[in-house]
N, C-alpha and C positions, 0 to 999 in steps of 0.2 A: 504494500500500500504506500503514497504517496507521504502522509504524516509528517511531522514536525522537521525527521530527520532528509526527506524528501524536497521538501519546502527551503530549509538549509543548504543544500547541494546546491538546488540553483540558483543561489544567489555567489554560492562558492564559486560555482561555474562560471560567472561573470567576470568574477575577482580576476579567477583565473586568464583568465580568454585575454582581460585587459588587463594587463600588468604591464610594469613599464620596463623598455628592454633593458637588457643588464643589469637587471636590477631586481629582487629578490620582493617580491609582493607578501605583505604580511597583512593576515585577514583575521580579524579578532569577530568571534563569536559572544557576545555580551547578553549575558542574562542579569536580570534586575529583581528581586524579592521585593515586595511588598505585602505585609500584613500574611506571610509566609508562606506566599505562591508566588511564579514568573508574571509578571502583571507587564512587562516591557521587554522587547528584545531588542539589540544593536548587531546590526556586521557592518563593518568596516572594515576598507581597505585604505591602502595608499598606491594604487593602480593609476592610471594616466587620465580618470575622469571623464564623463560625456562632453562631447563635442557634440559637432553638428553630421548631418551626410543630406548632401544634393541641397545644401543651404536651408534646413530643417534643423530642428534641434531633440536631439535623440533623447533628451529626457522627456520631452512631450510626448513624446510616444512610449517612454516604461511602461506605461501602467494598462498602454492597451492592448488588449489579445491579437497575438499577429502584429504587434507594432516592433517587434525588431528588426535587426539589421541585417541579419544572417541569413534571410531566407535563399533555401537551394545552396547552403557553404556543402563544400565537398571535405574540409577539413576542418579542425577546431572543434568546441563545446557546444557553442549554442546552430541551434539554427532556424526554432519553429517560429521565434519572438511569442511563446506565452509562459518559458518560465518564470521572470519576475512577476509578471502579473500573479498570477497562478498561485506562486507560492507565498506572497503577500495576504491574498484574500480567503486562503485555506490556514492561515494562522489568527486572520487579524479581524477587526471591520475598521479601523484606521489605523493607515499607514503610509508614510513617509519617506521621501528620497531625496540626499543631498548630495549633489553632486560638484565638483570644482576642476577645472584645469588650470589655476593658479591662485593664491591665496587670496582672501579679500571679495570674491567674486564668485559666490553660493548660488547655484540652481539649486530651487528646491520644488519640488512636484507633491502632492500628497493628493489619498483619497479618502472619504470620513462615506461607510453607508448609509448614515444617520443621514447624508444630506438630499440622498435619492430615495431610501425607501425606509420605511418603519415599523414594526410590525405590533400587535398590542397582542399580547401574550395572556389575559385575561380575559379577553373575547375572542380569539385567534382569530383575528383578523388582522389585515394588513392595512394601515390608517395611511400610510404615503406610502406610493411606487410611481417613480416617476423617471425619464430615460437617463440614464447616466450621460454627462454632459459634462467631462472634465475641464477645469479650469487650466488656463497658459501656465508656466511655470513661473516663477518671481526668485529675482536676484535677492542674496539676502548679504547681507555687511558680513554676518557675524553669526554660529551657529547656536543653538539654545545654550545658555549659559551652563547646564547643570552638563552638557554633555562630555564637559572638559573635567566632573568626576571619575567618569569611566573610560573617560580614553582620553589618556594622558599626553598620548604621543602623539594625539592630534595638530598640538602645535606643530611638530615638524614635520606634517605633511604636505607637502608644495603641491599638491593633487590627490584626489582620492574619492571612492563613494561610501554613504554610509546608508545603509537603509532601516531605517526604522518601524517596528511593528508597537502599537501600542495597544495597552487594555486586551492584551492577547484573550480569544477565549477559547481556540480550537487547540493549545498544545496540544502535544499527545500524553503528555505528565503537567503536574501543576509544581512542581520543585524541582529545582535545578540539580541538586544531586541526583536525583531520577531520571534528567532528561541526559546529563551526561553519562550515568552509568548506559541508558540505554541506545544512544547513539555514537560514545566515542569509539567504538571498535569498528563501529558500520563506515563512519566520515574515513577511519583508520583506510580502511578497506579499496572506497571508493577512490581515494584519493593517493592511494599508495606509490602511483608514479610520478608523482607532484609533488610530494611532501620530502624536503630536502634537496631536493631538485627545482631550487627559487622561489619553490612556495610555501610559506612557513603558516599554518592554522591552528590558532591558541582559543583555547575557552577562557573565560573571565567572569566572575560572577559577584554579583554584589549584593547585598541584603540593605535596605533602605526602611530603615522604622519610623512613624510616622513622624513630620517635624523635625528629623535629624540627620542628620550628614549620612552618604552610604558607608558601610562597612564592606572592604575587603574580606571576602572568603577564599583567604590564602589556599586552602587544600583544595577547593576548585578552580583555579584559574590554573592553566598547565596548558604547555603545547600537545596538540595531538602527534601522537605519533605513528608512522606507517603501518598498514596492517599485511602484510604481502601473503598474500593466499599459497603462493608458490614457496614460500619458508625458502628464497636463495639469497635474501638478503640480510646482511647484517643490520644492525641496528632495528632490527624488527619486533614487535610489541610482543616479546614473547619475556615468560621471567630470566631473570639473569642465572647463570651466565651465559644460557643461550643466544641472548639477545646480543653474542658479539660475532654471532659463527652463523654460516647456514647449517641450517639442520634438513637439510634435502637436497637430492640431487636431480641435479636435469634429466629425466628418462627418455631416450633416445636422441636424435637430432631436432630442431626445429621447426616442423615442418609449413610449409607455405603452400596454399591451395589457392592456385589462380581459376578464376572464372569468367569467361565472356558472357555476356546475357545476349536476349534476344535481339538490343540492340546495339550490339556493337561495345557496350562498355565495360571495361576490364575492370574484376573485384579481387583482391586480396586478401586472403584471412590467414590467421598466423595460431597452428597450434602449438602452445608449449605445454607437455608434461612433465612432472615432478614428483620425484618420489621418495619419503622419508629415509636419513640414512637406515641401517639398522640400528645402530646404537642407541638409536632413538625409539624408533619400533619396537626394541626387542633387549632392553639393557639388561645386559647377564642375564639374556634368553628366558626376562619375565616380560608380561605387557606392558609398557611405555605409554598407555592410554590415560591414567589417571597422576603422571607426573610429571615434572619438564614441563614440557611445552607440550604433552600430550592433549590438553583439554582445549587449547588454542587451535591443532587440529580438528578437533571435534567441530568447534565452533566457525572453522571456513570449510566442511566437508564438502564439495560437490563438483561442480563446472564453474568456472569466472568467465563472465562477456564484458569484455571489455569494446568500450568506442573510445576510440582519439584518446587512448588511455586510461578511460576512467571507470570504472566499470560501471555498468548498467543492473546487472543481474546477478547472481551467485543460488546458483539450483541444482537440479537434477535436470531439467527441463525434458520430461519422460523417457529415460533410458532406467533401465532394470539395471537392479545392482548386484551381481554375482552375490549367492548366497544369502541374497534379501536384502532390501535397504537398514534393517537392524541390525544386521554385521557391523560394527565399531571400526571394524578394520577398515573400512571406508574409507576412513580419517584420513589415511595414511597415504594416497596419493592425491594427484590435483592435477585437474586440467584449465587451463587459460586460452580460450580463444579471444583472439587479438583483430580487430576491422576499424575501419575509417567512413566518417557519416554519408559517403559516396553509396556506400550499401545499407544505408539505412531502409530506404525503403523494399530494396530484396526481401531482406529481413525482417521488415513490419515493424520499426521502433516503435513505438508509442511517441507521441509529444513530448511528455515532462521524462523520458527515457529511464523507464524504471522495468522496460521490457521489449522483446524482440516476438513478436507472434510467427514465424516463420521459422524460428530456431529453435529447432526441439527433433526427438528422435523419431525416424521414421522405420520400420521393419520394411525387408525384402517380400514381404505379402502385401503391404498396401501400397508398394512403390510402383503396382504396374501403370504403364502410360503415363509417369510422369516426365518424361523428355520433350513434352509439351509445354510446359510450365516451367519458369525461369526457377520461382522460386521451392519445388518440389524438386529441381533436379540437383539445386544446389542442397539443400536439406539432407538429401540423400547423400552426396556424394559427402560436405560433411561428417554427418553420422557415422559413414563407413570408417572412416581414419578416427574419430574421436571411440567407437565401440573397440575399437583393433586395441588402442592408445589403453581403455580399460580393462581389457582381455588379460594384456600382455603385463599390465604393474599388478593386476588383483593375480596371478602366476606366480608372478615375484615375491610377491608378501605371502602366500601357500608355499613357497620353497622356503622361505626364513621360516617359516616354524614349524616345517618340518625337521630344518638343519638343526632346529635347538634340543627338539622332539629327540633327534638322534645321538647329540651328543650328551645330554644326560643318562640316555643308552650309556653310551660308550663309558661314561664315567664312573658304572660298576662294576661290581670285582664279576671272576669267574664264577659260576657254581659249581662243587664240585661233586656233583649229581651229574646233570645234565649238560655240564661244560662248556655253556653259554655264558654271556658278560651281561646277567641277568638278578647277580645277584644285591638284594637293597639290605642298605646300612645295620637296617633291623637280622640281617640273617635268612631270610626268606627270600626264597625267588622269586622275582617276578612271573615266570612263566607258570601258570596254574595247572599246567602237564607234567610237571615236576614235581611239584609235593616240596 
């Protein structure tokens, strides 16, 4: 579902998309307590700020569905122009946007419901609905005074956006420690090829009692850190001192799957699998599932689709899981398919891109006549490499425990009955043909 953590992303997205070159974009995620729920959110960046295109001004257009700039991009984050909007009105019913490409000179955009429609909640009836008819944007001197409690480092941002949601009432949690435990492994995830690579995303979080200064809540404000489904990276959010080593390896070559479609245009998708060392699997040939970074496993088990880097989805998206999807053992490899928003529509993205309707597994029984259809044949072909890719690592992890299986064999004495290396510590042989 699209939710709080959803709503977040595309605004990330934007950060991201416009950041300034050479230069490392930092985007503060700001939640606000009052009376002991998130009552306000802030993101900001210091990204290179709205300008204009074709001598319009791109902040007049945020807030409306299809009002971005992206539409038909072959590469990059955005492209439908309705994640801002979208994700503003799915958290908020007023909300605000400040925009700058140099100090002193504030665009700011907002939308309040209250001013188109109303609804009376005791007669359930709607007492105003009237067309939404946004107002021009207005330059502002100076941004609200109180925002320079929570972002401090605003003064030294020569450019940047901040978008503000207030009187939130759709979180998906009403406390910020709730909202972080429950999103920051996901944003981790999302944003794993970005994160240290120029773009740095910290949560911030303040408590404001009524009448008094905010307080910093030092143990939530923290940068997020990467979450890499594929465990090849160091510095990944896994407990120490894993988190300095990969604990996986690359399982075969990388494989590249080009496709033409019907008209002519060439798609590329990139499978990588990975697969747990053993050591980690299988430390001193016990399960590794409930230690280490085994439960982090757990919690990225399946397929990653990633667009323009960022992933979109993390499922099964209907492929059977050798010996059941309840096999834990699951955990233990990973596939990342890799595409560029040129094949989005092959694909089926969704708009707010939290899904791909065309990527999913197809069997050899319902694949006939599809060399008709651009997207069936690609589905297929696909499937084929990604089911091989699971075949061959769920092999792999049945050959480690069988290897461990044997070498605890090996590790007892003769009997000397039956003159097998069967016999346990206790004096008894394993073999119950033996006596």
């Amino acid at each position: 579902t699209f939710g709080t953590v959803g709503a977040i992303a595309e605004i990330v997205d934007n950060s991201i998309q416009w950041k300034q070159e050479k230069k490392d974009v930092d985007i503060n995620i700001i939640f606000i307590e009052r009376d002991g729920v998130v009552d306000e959110v802030l993101i900001s960046d210091n990204g290179v700020g709205m300008g204009t295109v074709n001598g319009s001004e791109i902040i007049d257009m945020c807030l409306m569905f299809g009002g971005g700039t992206n539409h038909g991009a072959k590469a990059n984050l955005g492209k439908y122009g309705v994640g801002l909007p979208s994700a503003c009105c799915s958290q908020s019913t007023d909300y605000h946007v400040y925009s700058w490409e140099k100090k002193g000179k504030i665009k700011h955009k907002y939308r309040n419901h209250n001013d188109f429609f109303q609804f009376d909640t005791k007669k359930g009836i709607l007492i105003k609905d009237e067309p939404v008819n946004d107002k021009t944007f207005t330059i502002e001197n100076s941004f609200p005074k109180y925002f320079e409690d929570y972002i401090p480092d605003l003064k030294d941002y020569n450019s940047g956006t901040i978008v503000q949601w207030k009187s939130c009432d759709e979180l998906s949690y009403k406390r910020a420690e709730t909202l972080i435990n429950h999103i920051e492994l996901k944003l981790g995830r999302i944003y794993r090829h970005f994160i240290g690579n120029g773009v740095n995303i910290n949560f911030r979080t303040y408590s404001q009692p009524k009448n008094s200064s905010p307080i910093r809540q030092q143990d939530l404000c923290k940068a997020i850190r990467k979450f890499d489904v594929t465990f090849l990276s160091k510095g990944n959010n896994v407990p120490a001192p894993f988190d300095k080593q990969a604990t996986s390896e690359q399982f075969g070559a990388l494989y590249t799957h080009k496709f033409t479609d019907s008209s002519g245009q060439l798609h590329e998708f990139k499978i990588l699998a990975t697969l747990a060392k053993k050591e980690i699997q299988l430390p001193n040939c016990q399960a590794g599932g409930r230690i280490g970074p085994g439960p982090r496993y757990k919690e990225a088990q399946g397929i990653s689709l990633v667009r323009a880097k960022r992933e979109i989805k993390l499922g099964t998206f209907g492929y059977e899981m050798n010996n059941g999807a309840s096999d834990t053992r699951h955990r233990w490899w990973k596939i990342e398919v890799q595409f560029e928003p040129i094949s989005d529509r092959l694909l089926g993205v969704n708009s707010n891109k939290t899904h791909a309707e065309h990527f999913k597994f197809i069997s050899d029984v319902n694949a006939v006549g599809i060399h008709s259809v651009d997207y069936m044949k690609l589905r297929y072909e696909l499937a084929s490499k990604i089911r091989n890719f699971m075949d061959l690592m769920w092999d792999e992890l049945m050959l480690r425990v069988q290897q461990c299986k044997e070498s605890k064999v090996k590790k007892r004495e003769q009997c000397p009955k039956c003159k097998n290396y069967t016999l346990k510590p206790n004096g008894e042989c394993a073999d119950p043909n033996c006596g």
